[in-house]
DOGULO-340921 format. One record per residue: y, z, x of N, C-alpha, C, O in turn; residue in three letters. Coordinates in steps of 0.02 Angstrom, whole numbers, padded with zeros to 5 digits, always signed. Layout:
N
YZXYZXYZXYZXALA...
# end
This chain:
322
+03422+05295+01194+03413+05367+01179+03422+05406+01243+03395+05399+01298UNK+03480+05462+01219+03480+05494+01307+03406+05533+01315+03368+05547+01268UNK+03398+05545+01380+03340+05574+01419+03363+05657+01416+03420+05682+01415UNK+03287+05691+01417+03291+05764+01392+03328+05805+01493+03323+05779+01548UNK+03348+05849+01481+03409+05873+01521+03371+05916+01572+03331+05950+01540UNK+03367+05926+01627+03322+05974+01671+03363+05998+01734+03384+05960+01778UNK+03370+06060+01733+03416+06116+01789+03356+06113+01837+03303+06121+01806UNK+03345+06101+01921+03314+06116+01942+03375+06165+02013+03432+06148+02029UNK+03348+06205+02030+03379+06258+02077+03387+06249+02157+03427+06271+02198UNK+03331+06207+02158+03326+06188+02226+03351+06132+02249+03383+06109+02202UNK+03356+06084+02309+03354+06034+02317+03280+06017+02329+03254+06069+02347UNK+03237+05970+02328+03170+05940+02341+03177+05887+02384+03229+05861+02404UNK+03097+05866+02401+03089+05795+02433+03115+05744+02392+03111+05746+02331UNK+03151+05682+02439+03192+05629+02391+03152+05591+02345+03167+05557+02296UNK+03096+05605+02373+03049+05542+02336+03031+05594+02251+03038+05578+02192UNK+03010+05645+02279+03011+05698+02192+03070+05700+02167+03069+05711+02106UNK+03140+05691+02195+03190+05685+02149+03205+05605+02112+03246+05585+02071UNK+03171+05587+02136+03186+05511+02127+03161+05499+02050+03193+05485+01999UNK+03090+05510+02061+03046+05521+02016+03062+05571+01954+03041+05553+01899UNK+03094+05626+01958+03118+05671+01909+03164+05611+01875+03150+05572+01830UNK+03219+05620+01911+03272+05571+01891+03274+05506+01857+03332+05486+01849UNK+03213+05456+01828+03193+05429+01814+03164+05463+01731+03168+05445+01673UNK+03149+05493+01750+03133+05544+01690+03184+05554+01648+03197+05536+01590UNK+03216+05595+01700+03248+05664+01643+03323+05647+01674+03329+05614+01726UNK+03399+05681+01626+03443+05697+01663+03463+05752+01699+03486+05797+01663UNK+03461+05763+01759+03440+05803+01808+03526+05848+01815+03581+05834+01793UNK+03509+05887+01844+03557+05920+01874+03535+05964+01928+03506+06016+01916UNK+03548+05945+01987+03530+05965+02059+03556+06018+02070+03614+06001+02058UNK+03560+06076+02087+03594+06121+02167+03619+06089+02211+03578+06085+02256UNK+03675+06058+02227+03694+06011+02246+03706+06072+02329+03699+06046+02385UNK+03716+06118+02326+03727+06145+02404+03664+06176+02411+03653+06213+02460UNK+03622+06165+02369+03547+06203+02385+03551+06263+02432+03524+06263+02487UNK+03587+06319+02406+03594+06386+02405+03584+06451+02354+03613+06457+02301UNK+03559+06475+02369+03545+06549+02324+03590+06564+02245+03639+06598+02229UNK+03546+06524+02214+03613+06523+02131+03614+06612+02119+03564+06647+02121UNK+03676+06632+02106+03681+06715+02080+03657+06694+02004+03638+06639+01983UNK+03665+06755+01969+03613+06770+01921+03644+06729+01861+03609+06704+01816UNK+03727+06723+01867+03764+06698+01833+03752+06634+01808+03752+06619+01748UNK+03739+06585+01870+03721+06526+01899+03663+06511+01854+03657+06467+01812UNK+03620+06559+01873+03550+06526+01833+03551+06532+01755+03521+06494+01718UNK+03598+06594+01732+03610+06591+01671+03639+06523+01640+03619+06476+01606UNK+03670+06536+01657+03708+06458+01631+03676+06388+01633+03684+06347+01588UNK+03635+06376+01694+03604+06307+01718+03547+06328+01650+03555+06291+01602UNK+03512+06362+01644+03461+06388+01600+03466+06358+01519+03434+06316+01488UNK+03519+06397+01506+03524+06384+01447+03575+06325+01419+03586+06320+01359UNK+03601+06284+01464+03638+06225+01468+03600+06163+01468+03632+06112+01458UNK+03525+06156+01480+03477+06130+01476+03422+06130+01443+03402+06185+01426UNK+03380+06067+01421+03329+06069+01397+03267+06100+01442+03217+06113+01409UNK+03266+06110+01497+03209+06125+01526+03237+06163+01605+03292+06142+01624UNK+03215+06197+01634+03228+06250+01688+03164+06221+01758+03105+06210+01745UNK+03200+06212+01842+03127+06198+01869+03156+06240+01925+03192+06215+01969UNK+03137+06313+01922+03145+06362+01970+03081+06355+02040+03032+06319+02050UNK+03114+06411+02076+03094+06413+02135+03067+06467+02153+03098+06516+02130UNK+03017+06482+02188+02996+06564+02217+03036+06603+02218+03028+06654+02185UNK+03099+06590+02259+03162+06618+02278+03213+06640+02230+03254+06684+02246UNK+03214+06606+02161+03248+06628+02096+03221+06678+02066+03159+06678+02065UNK+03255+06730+02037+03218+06786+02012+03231+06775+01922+03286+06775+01894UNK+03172+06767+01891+03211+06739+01824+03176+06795+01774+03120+06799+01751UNK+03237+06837+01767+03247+06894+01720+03210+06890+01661+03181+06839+01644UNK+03210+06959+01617+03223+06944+01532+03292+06925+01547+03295+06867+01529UNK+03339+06938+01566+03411+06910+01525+03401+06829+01526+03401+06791+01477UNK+03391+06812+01610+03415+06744+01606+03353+06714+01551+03368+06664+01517UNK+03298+06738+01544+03256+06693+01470+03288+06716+01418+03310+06671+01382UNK+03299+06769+01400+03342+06772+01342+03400+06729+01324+03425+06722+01268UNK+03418+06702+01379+03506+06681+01374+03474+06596+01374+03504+06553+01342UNK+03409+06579+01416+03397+06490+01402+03360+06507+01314+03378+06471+01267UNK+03318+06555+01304+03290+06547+01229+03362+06521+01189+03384+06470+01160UNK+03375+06566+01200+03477+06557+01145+03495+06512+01140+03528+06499+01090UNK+03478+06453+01198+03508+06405+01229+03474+06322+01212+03454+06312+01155UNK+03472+06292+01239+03429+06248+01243+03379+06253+01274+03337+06228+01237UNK+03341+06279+01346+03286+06270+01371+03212+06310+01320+03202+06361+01287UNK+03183+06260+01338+03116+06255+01309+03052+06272+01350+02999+06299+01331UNK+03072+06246+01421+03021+06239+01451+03043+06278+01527+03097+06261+01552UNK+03011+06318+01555+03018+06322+01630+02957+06299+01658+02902+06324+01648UNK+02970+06245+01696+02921+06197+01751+02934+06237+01830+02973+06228+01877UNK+02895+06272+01819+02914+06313+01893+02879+06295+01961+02820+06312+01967UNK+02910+06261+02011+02906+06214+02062+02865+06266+02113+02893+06286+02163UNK+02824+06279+02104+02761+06315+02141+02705+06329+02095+02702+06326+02034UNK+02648+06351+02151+02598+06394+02102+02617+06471+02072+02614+06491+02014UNK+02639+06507+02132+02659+06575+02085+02695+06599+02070+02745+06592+02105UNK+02705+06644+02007+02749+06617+01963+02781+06684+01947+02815+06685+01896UNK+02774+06754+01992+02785+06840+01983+02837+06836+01988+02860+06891+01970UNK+02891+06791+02007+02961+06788+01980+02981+06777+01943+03043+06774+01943UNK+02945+06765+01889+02957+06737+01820+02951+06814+01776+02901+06846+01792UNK+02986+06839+01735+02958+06883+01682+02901+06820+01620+02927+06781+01580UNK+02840+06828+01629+02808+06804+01596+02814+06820+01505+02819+06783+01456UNK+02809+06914+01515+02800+06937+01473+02875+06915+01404+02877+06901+01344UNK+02921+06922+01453+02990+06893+01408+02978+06833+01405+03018+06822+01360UNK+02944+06758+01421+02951+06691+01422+02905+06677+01357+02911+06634+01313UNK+02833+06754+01371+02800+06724+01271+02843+06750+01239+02851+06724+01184UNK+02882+06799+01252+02913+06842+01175+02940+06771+01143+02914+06742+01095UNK+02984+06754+01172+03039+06711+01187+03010+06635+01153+03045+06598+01118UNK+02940+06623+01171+02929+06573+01162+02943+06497+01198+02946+06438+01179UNK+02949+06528+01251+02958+06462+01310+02893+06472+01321+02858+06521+01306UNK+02875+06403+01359+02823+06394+01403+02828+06387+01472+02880+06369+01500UNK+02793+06397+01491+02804+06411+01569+02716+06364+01592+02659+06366+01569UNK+02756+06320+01658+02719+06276+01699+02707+06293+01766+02757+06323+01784UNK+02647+06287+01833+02658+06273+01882+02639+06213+01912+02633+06160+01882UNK+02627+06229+01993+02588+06177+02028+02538+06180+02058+02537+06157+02115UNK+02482+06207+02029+02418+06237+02061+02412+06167+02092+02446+06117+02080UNK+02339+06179+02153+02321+06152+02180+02324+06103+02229+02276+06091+02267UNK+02398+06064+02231+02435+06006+02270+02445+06062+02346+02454+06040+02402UNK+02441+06115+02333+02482+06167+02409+02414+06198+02433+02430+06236+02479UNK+02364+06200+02427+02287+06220+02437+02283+06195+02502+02266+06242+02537UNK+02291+06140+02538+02306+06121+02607+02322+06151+02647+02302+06190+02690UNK+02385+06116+02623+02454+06169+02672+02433+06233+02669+02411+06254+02723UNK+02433+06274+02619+02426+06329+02639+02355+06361+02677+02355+06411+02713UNK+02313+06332+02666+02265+06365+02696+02267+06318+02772+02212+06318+02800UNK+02300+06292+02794+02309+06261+02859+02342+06323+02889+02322+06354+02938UNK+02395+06337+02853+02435+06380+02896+02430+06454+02909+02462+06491+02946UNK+02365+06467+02856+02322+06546+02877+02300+06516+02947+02325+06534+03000UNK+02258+06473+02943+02194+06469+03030+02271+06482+03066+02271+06532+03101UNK+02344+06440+03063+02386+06429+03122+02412+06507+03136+02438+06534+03185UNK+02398+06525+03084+02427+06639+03093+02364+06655+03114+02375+06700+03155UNK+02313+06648+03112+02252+06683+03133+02250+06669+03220+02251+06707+03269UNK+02245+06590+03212+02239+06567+03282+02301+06615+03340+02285+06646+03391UNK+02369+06607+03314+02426+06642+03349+02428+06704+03366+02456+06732+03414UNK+02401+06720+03329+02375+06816+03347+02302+06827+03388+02299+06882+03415UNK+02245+06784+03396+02200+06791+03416+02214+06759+03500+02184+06778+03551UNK+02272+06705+03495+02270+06671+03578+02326+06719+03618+02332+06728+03678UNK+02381+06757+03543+02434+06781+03576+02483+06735+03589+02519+06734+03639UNK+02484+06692+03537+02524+06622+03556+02612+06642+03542+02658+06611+03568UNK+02620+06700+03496+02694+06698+03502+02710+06747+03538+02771+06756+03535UNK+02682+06789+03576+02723+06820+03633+02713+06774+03683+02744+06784+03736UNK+02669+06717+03679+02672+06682+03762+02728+06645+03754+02769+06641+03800UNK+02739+06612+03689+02788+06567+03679+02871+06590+03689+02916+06552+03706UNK+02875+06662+03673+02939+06708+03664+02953+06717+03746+03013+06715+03758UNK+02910+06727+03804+02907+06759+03860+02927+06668+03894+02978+06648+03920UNK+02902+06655+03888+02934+06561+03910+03005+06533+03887+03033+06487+03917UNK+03027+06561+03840+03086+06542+03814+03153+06586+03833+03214+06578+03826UNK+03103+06641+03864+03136+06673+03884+03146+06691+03958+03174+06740+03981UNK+03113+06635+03991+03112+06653+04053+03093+06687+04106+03120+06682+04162UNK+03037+06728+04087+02998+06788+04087+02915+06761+04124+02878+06797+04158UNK+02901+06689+04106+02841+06672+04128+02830+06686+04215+02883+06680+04247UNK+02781+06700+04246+02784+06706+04301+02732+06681+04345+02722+06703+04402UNK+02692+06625+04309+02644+06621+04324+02587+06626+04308+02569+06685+04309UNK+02539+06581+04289+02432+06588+04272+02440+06638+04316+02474+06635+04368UNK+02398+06701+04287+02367+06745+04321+02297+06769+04273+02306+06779+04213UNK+02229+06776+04303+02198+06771+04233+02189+06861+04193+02145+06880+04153UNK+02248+06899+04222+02242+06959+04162+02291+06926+04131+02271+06952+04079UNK+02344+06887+04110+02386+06877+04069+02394+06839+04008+02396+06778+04006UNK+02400+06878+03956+02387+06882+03885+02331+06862+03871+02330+06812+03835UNK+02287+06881+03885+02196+06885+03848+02197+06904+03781+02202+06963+03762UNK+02194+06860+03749+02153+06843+03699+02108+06856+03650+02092+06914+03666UNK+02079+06843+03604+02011+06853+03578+01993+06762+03546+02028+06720+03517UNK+01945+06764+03563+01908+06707+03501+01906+06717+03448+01917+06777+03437UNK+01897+06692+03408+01905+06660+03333+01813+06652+03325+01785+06681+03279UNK+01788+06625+03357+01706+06583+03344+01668+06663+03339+01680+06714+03372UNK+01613+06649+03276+01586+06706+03249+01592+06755+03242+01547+06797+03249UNK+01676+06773+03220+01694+06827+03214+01673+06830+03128+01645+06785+03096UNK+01690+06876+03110+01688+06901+03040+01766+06898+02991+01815+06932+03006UNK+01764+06853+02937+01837+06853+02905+01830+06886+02832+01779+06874+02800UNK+01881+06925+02807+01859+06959+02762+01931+06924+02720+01989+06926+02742UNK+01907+06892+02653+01971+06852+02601+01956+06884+02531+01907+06883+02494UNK+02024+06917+02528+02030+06945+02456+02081+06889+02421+02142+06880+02427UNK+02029+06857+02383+02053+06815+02318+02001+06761+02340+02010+06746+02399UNK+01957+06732+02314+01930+06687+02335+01932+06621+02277+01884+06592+02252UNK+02021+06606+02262+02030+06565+02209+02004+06476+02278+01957+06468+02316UNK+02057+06437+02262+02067+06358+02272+02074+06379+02361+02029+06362+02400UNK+02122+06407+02379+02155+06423+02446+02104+06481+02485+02092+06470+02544UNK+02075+06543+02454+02036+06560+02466+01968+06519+02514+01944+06532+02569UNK+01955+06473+02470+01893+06422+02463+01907+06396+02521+01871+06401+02570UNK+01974+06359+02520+01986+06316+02588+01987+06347+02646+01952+06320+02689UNK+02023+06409+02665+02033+06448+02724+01949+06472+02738+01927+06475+02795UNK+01903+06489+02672+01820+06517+02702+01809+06453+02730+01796+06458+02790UNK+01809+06387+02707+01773+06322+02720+01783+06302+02804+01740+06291+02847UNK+01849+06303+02807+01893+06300+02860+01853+06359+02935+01825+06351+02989UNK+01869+06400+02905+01841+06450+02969+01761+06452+02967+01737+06458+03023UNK+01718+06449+02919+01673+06465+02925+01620+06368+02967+01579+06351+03010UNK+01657+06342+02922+01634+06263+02968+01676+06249+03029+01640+06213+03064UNK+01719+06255+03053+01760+06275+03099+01747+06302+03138+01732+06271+03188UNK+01746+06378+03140+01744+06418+03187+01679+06458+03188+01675+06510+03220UNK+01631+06434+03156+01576+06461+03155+01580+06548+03115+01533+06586+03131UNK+01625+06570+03074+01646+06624+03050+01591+06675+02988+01581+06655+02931UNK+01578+06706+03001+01552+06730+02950+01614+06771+02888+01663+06806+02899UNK+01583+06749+02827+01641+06745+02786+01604+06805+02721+01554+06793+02688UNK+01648+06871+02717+01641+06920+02640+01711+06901+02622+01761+06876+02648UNK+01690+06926+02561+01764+06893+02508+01773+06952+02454+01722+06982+02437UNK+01812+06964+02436+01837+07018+02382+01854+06969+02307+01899+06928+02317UNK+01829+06968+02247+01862+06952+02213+01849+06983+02140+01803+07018+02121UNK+01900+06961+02107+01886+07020+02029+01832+06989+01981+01813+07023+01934UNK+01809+06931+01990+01749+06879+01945+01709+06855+02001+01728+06843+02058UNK+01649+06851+01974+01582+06843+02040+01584+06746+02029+01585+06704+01984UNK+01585+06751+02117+01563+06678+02137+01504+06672+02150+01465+06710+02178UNK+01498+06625+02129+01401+06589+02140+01405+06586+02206+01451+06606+02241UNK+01327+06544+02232+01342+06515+02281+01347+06546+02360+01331+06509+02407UNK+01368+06603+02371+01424+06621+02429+01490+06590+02426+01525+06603+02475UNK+01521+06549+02375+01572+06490+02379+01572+06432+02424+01622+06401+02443UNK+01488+06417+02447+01476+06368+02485+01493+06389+02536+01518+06340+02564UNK+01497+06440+02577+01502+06451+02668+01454+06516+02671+01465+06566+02706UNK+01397+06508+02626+01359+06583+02642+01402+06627+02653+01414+06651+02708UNK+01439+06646+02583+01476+06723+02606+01437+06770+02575+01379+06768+02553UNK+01481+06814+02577+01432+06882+02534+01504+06925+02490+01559+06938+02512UNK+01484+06934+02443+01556+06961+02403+01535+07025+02395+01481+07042+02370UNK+01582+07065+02419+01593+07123+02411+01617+07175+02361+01668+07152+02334UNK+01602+07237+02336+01617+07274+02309+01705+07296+02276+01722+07308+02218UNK+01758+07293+02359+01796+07331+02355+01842+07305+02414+01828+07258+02451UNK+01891+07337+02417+01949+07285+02469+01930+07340+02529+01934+07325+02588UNK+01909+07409+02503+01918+07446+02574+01832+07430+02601+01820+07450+02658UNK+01786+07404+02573+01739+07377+02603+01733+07328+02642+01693+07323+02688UNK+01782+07278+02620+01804+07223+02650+01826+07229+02714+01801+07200+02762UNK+01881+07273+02715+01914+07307+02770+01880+07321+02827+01899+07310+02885UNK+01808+07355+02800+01782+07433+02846+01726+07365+02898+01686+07379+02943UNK+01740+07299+02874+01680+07243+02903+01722+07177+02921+01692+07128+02941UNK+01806+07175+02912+01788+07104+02935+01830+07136+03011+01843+07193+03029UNK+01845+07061+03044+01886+07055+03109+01947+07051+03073+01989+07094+03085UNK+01959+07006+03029+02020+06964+03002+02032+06983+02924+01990+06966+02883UNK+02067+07005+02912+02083+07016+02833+02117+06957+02791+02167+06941+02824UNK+02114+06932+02756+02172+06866+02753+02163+06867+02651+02113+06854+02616UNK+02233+06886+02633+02243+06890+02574+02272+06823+02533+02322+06796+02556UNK+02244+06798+02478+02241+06722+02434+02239+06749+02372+02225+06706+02330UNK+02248+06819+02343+02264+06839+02282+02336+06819+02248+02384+06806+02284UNK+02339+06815+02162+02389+06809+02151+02431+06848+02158+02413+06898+02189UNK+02488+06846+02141+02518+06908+02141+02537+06935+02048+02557+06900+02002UNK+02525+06986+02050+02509+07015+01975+02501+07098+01985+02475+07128+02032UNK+02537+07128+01914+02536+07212+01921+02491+07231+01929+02495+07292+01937UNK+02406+07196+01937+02344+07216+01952+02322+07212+02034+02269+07230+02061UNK+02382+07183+02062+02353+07159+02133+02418+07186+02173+02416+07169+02232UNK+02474+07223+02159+02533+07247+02204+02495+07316+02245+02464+07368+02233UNK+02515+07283+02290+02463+07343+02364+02396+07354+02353+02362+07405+02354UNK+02377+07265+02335+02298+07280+02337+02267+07305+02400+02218+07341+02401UNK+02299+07282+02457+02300+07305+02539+02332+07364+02515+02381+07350+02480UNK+02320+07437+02523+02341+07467+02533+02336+07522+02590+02289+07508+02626UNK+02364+07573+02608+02339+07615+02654+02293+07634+02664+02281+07642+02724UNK+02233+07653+02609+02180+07678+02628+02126+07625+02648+02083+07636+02691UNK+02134+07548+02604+02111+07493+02638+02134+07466+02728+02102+07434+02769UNK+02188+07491+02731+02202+07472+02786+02171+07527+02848+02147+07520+02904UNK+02181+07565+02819+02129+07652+02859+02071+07626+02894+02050+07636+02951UNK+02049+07586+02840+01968+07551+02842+01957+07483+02904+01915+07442+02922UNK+02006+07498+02914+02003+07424+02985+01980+07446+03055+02002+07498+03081UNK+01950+07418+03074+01935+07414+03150+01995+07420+03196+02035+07382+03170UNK+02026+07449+03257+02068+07431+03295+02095+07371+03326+02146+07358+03357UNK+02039+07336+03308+02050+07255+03327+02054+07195+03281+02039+07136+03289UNK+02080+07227+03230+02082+07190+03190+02132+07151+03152+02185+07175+03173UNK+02144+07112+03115+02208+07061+03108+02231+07053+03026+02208+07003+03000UNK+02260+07081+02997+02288+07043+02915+02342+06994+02942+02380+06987+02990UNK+02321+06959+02879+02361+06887+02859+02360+06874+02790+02318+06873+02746UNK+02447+06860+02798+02440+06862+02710+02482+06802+02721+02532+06792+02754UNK+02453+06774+02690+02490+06688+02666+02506+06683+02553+02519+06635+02517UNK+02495+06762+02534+02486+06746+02459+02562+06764+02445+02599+06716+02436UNK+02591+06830+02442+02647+06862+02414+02652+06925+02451+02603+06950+02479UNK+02715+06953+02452+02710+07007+02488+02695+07062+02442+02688+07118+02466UNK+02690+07054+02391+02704+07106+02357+02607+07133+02362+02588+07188+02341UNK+02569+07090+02387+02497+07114+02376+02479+07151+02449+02421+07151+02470UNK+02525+07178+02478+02527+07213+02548+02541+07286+02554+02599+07278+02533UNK+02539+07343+02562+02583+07398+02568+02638+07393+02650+02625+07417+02705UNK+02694+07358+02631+02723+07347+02709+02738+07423+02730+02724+07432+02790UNK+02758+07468+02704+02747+07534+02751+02709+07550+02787+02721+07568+02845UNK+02631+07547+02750+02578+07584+02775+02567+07517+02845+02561+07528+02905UNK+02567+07472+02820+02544+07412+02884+02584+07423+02948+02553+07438+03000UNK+02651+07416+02947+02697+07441+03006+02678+07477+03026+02676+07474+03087UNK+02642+07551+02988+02630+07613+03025+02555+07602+03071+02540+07630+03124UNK+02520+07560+03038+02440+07545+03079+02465+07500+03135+02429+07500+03185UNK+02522+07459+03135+02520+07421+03183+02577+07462+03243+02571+07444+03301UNK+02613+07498+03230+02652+07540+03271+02609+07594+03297+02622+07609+03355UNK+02555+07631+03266+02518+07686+03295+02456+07658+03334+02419+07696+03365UNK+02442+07578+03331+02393+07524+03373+02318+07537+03320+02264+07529+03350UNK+02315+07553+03259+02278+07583+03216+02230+07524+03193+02170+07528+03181UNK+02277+07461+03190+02245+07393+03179+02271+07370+03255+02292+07404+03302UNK+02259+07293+03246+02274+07248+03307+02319+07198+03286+02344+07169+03334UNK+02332+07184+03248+02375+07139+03233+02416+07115+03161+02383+07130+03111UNK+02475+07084+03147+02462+07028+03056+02513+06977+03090+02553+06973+03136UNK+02488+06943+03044+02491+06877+03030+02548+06856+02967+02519+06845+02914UNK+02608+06849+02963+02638+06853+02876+02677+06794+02886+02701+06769+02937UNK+02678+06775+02819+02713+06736+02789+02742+06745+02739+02765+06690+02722UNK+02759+06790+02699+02775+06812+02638+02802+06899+02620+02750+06928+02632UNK+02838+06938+02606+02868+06992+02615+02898+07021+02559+02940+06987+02529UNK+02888+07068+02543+02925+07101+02491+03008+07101+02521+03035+07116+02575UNK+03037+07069+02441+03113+07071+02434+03130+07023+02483+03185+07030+02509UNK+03082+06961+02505+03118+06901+02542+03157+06851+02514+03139+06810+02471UNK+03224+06857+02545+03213+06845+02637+03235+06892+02670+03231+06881+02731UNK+03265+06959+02652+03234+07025+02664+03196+07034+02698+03149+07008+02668UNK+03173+07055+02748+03118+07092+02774+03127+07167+02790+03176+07203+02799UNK+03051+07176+02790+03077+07268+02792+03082+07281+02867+03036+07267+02906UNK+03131+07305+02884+03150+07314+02940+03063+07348+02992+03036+07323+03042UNK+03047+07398+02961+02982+07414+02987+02942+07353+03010+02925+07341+03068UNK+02928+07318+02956+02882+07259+02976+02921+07205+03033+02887+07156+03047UNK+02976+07211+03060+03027+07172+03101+03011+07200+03178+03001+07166+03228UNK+03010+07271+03171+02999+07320+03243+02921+07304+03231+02907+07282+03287UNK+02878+07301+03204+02802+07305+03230+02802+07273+03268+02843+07229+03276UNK+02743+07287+03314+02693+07248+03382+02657+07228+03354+02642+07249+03298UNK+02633+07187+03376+02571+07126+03375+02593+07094+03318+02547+07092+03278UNK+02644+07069+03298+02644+07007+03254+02671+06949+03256+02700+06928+03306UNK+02665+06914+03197+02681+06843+03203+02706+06838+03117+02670+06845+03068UNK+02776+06824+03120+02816+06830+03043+02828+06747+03057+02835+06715+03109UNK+02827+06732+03000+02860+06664+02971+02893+06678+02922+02900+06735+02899UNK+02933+06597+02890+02992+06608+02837+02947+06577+02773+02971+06538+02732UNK+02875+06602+02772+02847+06575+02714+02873+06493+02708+02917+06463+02678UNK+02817+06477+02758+02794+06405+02782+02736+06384+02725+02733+06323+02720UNK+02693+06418+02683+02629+06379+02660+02631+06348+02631+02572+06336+02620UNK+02659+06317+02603+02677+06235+02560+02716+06193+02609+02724+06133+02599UNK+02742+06225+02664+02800+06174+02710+02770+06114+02735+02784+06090+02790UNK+02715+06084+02682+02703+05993+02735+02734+05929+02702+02730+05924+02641UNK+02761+05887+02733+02808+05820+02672+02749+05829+02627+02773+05844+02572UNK+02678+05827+02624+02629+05790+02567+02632+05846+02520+02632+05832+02460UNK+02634+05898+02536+02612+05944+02483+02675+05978+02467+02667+06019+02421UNK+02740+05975+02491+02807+05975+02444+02837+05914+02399+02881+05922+02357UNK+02809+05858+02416+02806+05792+02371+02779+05816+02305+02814+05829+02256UNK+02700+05822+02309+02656+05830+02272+02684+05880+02213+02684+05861+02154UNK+02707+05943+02234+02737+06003+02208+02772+05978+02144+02756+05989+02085UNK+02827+05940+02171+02876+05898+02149+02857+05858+02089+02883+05864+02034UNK+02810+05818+02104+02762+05782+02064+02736+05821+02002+02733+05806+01942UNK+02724+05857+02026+02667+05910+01968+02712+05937+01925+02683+05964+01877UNK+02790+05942+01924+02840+05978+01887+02860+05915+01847+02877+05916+01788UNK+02854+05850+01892+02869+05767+01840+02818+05773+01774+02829+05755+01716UNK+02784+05792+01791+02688+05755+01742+02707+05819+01703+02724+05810+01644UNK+02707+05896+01733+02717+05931+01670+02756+05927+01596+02740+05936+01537UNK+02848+05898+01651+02904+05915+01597+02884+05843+01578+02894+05845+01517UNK+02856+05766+01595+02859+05730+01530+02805+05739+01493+02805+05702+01444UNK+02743+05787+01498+02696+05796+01455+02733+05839+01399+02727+05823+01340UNK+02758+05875+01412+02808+05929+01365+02838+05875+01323+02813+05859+01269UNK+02897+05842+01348+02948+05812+01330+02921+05757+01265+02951+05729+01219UNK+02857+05757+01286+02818+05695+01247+02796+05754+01191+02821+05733+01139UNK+02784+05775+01186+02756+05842+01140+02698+05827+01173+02667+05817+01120UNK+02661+05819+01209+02608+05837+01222+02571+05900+01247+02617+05935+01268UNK+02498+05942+01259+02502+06008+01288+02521+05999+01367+02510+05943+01389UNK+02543+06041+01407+02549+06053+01449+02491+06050+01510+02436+06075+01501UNK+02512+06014+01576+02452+05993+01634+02412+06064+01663+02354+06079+01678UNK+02481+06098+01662+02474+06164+01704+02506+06214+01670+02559+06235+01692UNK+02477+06241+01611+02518+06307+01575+02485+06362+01604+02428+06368+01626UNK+02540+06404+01601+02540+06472+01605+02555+06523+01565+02530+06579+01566UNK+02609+06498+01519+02619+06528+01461+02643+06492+01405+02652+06520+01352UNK
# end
């Protein structure tokens, strides 16, 4: 009996393709480049099942055109999923999968490594060395701040949330408030204190660091007047989506010295960046690294295997979303 048919967009770790492939009959991105819209139309609905990427933008058309089609299922090879039109995938009657939890690591590893970089000043020391520019230990040069009992303020206090409070607060000795839309018991286990409001959050921590999803309830949950609310010395980091940022208003706090610093990994319209957020001072941009470790892009991989043969089996779904 042939095996059920699966478009995935990306290339992956060999060992998750291995494993798909065993499964299902696969069809790779064989130059693992940016499919146009055309591309995904077609791979979509030419298949029993769809395993997109952050980076794919998947329309009503292109669900309209896999409903038409053969796909049944989109297994979408991350946790979030605001590239997806959800709302067209129930009309439609696809289901839609992610990969919660396998990237909870990684990513909250690589908030402390944006927090830490902006607090030691690690990428202008690193930029000024590469560039030839070093001139010598002198001890006014690039001072610093500590990290130990400062105050971190995390809006979303889901899986990644949890890890980055655990992390800094056993770590770095951190005192930890948290923003979130449903009350956590507990403090979430690091004695936090949950707060009211994001611009409360703001008006008290050192460090802002956003772990919300991304959703029409959370686009510029940072917004200007939350950002108003910051200390001059103070740092955002967003390791969630860009879209939960206002990048205007932020460029403008970090160009007028209004805040002290961010920290990003993630950007509206990436790999785009807004030119504003490119000219700011005091930062530290990545190419949206927070899943980038072999274990937890394996894992990813994994979690899209167990979904599409739970599907394929008729069974319910590991990780639905819709």
């Amino acid at each position: 009996m042939s095996k059920p048919s699966i478009f995935v967009t990306r290339r992956w770790a060999a060992p998750a393709e291995a494993a798909l492939s065993e499964h299902f009959d696969v069809t790779f991105n064989e130059a693992d480049a940016p499919l146009s819209k055309e591309a995904l139309i077609e791979g979509f609905a030419s298949h029993d099942m769809a395993a997109p990427t952050v980076s794919d933008r998947i329309d009503a058309d292109i669900i309209a055109a896999a409903a038409g089609g053969k796909c049944r299922l989109i297994a979408n090879y991350g946790v979030g999923v605001n590239h997806i039109d959800l709302e067209a995938a129930a009309a439609h009657d696809l289901r839609v999968s992610n990969t919660p939890g396998v990237l909870t690591d990684a990513t909250a590893d690589l908030t402390l490594t944006l927090m830490l970089m902006l607090s030691r000043r690690a990428g202008e020391g690193e930029r000024e060395v590469r560039a030839g520019n070093w001139a010598g230990w002198r001890p006014t040069h690039l001072v610093g701040r500590s990290m130990t009992g400062k105050r971190l303020g995390i809006i979303g206090m889901g899986r990644i949330g949890k890890a980055v409070a655990h992390r800094a607060h056993f770590g770095f000795g951190m005192d930890i408030l948290f923003y979130n839309r449903s009350t956590i018991a507990d403090g979430a286990g690091v004695n936090g204190r949950q707060v009211d409001s994001v611009a409360e959050l703001c008006a008290n921590s050192d460090y802002v660091s956003l772990h919300c999803a991304a959703a029409p309830e959370t686009v510029n949950i940072l917004d200007a007047a939350a950002i108003a609310a910051m200390s001059p010395d103070a740092y955002v980091i967003n390791t969630a989506r860009g879209d939960v940022v206002d990048e205007d208003a932020l460029a403008a706090a970090l160009t007028s010295g209004a805040i002290g610093g961010a920290g990003l990994d993630v950007y509206q319209g990436e790999p785009a960046i807004n030119p504003a957020i490119l000219a700011a001072p005091n930062t530290v941009l990545l190419p949206h690294l927070g899943s980038a470790t072999a274990e937890a892009r394996v894992a990813m991989g994994m979690k899209v295997v167990e979904n599409a043969c739970a599907f394929a089996a008729g069974n319910p779904l590991i990780d639905q979303v819709v």
